[in-house]
OpenMM code with the backbone's topology and positions (N, CA, C; nanometers):
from openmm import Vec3, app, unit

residues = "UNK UNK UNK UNK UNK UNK UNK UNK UNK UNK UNK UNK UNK UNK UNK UNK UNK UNK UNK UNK UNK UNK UNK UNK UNK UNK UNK UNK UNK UNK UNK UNK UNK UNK UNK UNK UNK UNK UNK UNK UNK UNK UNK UNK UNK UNK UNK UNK UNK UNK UNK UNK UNK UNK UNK UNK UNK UNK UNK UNK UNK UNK UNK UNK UNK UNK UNK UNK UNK UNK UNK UNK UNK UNK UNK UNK UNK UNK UNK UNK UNK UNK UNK UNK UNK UNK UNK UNK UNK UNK UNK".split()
positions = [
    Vec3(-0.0501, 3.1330, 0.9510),
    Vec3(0.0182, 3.1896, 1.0656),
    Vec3(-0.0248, 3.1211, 1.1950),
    Vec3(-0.1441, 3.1059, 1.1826),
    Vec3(-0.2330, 3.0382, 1.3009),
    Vec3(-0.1282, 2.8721, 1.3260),
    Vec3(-0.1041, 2.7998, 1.2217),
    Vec3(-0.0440, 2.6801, 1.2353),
    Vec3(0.0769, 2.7335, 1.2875),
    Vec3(0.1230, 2.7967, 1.2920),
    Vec3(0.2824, 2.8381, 1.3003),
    Vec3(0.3072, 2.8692, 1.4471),
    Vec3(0.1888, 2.8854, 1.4918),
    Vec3(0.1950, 2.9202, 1.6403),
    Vec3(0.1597, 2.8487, 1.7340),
    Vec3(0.0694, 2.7120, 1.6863),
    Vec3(0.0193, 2.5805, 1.7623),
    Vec3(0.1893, 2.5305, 1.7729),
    Vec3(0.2265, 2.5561, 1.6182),
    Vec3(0.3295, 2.4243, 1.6470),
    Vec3(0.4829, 2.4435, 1.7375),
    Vec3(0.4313, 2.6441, 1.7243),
    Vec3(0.5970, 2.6480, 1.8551),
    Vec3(0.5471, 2.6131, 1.9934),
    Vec3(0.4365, 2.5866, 2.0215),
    Vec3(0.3939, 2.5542, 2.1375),
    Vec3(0.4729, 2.4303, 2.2023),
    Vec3(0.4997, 2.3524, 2.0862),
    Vec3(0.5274, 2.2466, 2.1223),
    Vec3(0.6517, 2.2270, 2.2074),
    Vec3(0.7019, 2.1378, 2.2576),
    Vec3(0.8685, 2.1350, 2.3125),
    Vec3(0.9191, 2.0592, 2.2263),
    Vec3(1.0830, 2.0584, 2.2218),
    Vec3(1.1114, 1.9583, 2.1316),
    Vec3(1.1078, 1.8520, 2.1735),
    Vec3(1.0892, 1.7989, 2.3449),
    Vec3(1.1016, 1.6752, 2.3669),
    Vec3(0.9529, 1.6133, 2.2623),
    Vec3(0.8661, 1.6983, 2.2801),
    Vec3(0.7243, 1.6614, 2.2678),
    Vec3(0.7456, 1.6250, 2.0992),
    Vec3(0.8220, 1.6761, 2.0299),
    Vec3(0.8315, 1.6578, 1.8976),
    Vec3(0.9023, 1.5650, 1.8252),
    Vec3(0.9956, 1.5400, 1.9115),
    Vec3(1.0770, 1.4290, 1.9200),
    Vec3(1.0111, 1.2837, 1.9423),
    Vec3(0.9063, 1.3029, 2.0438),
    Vec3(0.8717, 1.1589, 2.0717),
    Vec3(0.7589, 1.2018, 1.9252),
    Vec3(0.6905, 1.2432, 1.8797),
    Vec3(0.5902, 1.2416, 1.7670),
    Vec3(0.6622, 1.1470, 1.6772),
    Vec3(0.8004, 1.1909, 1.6794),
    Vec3(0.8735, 1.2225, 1.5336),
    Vec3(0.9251, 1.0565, 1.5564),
    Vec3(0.9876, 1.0123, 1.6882),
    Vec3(0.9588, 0.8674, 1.6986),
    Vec3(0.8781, 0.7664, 1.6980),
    Vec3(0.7631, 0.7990, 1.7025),
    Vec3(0.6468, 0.7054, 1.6679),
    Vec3(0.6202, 0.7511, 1.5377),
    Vec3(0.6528, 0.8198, 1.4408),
    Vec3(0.6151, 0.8551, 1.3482),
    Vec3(0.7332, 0.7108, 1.2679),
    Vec3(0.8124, 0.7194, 1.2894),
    Vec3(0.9302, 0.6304, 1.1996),
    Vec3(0.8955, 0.4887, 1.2726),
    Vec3(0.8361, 0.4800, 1.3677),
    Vec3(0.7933, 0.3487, 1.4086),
    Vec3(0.6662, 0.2803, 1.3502),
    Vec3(0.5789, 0.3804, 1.3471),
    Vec3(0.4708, 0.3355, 1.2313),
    Vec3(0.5520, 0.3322, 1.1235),
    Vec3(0.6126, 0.3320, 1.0559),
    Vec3(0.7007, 0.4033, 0.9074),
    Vec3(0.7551, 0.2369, 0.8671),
    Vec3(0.8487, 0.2366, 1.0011),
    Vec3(0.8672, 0.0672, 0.9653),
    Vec3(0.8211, -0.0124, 0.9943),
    Vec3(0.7044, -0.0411, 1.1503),
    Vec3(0.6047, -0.1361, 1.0960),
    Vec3(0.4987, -0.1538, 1.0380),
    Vec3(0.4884, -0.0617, 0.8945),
    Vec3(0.3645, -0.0615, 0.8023),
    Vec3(0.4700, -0.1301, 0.7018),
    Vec3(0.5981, -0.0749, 0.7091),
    Vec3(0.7108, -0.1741, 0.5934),
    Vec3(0.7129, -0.2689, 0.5899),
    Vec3(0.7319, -0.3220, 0.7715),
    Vec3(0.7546, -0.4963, 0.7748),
    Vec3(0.6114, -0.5590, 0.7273),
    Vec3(0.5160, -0.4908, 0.7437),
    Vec3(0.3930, -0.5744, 0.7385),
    Vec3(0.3803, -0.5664, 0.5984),
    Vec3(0.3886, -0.4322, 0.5218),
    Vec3(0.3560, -0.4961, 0.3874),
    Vec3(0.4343, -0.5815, 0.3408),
    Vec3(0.5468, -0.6114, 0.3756),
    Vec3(0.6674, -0.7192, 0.3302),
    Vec3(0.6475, -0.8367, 0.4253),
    Vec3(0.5396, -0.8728, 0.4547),
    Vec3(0.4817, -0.9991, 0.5162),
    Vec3(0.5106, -1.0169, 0.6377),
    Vec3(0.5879, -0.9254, 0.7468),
    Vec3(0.6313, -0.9856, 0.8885),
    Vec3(0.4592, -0.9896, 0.9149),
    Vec3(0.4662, -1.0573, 1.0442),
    Vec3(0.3398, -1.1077, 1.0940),
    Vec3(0.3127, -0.9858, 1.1739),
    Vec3(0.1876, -0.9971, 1.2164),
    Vec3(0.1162, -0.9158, 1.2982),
    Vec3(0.1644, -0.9520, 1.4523),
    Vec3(0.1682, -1.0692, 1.5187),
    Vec3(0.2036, -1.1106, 1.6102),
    Vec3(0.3888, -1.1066, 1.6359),
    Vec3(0.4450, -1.0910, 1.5429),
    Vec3(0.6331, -1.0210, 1.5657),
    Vec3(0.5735, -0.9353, 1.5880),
    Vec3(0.5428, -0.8358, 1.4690),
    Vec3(0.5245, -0.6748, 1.5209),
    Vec3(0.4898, -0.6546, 1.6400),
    Vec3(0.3660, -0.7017, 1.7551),
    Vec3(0.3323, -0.7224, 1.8183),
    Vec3(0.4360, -0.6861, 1.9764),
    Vec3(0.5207, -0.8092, 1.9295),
    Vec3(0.6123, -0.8522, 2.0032),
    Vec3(0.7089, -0.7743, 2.0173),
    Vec3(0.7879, -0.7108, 1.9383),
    Vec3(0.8690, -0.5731, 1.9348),
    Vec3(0.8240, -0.4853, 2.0356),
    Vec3(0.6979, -0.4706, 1.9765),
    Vec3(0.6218, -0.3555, 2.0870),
    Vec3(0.6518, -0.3499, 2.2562),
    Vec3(0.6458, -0.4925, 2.3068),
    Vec3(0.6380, -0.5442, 2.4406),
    Vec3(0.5726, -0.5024, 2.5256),
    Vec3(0.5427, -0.4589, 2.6019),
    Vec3(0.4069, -0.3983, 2.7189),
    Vec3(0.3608, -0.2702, 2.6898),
    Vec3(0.4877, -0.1963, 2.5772),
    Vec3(0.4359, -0.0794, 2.5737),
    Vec3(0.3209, -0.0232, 2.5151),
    Vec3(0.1880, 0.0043, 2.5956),
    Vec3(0.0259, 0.0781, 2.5403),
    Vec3(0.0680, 0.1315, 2.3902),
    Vec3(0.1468, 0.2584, 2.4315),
    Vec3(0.1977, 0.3598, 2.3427),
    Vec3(0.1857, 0.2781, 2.1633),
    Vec3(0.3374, 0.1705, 2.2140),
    Vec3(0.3736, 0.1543, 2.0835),
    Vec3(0.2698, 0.0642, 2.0302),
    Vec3(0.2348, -0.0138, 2.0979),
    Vec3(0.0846, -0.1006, 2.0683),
    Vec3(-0.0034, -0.0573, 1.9792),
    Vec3(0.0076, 0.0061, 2.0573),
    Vec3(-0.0828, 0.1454, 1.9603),
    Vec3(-0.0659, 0.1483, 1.7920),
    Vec3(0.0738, 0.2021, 1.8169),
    Vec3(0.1309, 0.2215, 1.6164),
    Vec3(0.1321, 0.1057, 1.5876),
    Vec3(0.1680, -0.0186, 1.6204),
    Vec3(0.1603, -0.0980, 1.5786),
    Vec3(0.0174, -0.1623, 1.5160),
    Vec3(-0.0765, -0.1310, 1.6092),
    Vec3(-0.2440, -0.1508, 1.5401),
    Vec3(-0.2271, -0.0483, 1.4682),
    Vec3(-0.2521, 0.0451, 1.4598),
    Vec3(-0.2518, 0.1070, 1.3353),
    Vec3(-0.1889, 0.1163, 1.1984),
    Vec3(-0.0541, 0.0210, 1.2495),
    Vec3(0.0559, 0.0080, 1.1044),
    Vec3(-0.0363, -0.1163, 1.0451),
    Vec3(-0.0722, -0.1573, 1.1286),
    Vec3(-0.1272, -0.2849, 1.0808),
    Vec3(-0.2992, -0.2975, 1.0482),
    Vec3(-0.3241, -0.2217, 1.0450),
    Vec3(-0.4861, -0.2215, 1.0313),
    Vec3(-0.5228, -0.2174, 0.8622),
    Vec3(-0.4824, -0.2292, 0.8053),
    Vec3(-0.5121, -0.1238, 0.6488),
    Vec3(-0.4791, -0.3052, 0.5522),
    Vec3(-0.5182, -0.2945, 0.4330),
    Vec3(-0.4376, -0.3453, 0.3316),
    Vec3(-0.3149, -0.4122, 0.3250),
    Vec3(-0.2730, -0.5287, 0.2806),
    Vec3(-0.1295, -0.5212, 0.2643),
    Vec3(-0.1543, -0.5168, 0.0387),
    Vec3(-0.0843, -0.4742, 0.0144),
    Vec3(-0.0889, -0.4499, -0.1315),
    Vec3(0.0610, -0.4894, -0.1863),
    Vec3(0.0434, -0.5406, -0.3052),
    Vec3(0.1064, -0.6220, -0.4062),
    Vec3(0.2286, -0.5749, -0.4688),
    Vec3(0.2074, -0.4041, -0.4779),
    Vec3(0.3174, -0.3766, -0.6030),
    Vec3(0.3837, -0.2669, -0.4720),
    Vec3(0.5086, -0.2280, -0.4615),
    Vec3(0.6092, -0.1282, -0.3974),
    Vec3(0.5510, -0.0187, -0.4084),
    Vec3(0.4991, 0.0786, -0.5196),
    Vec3(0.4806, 0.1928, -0.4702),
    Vec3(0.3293, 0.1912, -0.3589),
    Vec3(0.2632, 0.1273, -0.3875),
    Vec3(0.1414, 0.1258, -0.3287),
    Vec3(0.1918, 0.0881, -0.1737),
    Vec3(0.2773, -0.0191, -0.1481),
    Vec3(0.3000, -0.0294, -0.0298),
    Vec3(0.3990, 0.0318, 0.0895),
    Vec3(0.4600, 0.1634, -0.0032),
    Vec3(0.5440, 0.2936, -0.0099),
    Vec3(0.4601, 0.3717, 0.0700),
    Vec3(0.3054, 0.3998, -0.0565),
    Vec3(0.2143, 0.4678, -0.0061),
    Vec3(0.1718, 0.4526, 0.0901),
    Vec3(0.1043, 0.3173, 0.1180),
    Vec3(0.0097, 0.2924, 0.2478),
    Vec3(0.1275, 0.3442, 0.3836),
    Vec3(0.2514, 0.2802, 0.3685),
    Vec3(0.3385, 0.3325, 0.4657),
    Vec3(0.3643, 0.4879, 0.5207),
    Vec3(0.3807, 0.4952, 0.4129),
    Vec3(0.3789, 0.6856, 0.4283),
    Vec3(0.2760, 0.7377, 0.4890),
    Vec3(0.1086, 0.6608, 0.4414),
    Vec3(0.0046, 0.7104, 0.5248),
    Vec3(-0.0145, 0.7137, 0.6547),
    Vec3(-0.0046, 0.5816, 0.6602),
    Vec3(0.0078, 0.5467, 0.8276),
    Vec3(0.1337, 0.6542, 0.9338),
    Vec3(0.2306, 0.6853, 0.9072),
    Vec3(0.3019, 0.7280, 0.9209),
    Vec3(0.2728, 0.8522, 0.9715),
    Vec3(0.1954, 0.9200, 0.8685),
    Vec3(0.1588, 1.0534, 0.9001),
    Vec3(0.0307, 1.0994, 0.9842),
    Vec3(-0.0173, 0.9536, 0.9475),
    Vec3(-0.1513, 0.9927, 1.0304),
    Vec3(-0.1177, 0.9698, 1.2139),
    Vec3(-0.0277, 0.8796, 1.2029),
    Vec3(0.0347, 0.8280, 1.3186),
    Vec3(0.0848, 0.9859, 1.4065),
    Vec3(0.1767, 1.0861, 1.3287),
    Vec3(0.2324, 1.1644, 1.3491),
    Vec3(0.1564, 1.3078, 1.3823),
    Vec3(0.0403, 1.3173, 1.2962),
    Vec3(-0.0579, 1.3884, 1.3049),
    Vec3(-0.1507, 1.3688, 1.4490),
    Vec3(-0.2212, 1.2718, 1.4735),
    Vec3(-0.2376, 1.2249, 1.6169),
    Vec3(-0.1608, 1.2637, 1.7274),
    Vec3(-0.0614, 1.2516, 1.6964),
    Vec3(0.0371, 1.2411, 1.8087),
    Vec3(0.0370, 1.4367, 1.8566),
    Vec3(0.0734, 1.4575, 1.7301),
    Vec3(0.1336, 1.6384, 1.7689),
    Vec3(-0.0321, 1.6870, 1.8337),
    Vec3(-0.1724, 1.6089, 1.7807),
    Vec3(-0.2774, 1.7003, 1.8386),
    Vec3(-0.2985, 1.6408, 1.9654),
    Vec3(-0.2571, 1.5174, 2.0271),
    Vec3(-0.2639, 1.5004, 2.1249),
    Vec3(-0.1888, 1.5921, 2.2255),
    Vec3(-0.0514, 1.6376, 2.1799),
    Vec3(0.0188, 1.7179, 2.2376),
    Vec3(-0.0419, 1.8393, 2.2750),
    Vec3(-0.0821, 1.8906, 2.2057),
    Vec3(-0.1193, 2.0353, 2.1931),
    Vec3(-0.2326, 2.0315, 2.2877),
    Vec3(-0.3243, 1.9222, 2.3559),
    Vec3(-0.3727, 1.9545, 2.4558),
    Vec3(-0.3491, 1.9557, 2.5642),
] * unit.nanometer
topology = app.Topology()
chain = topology.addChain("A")
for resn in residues:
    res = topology.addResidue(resn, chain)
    for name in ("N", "CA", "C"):
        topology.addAtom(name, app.Element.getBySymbol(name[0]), res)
């Protein structure tokens, strides 16, 4: 119940931008395990701190060999990306 009440706190703008850096880590943990470079990803980003940000973090980990594993690592990043984000909010 306790979670249920942090998270109406939120606004939807505030959830919205989570929920966009959440799919931005999502696809650049994709491109990277599918070999784009660190320096494109990079570049996408452009001045923005923010996205800089997901982007080091899409990119920090493993790149791994077989699809589900690199499914997984994506998904992780993703959430952890997303998780960050909503507790940053909440202060």
């Amino acid at each position: 119940m306790i979670g249920i009440m942090f998270a109406a706190a939120l606004s939807a703008s505030d959830i919205e931008f989570c929920n966009s850096l959440e799919r931005l880590a999502l696809a650049a943990s994709g491109a990277y395990q599918r070999g784009v470079s660190v320096t494109e990803l990079y570049q996408l980003a452009g001045g923005e701190v923010v996205y800089q940000g997901v982007i080091s973090e899409a990119t920090s980990g493993p790149i791994f060999s077989t699809p589900e594993m690199q499914n997984k690592a994506s998904r992780d990043v993703s959430a952890k990306v997303a998780k960050y984000c909503i507790s940053e909010m909440k202060k």
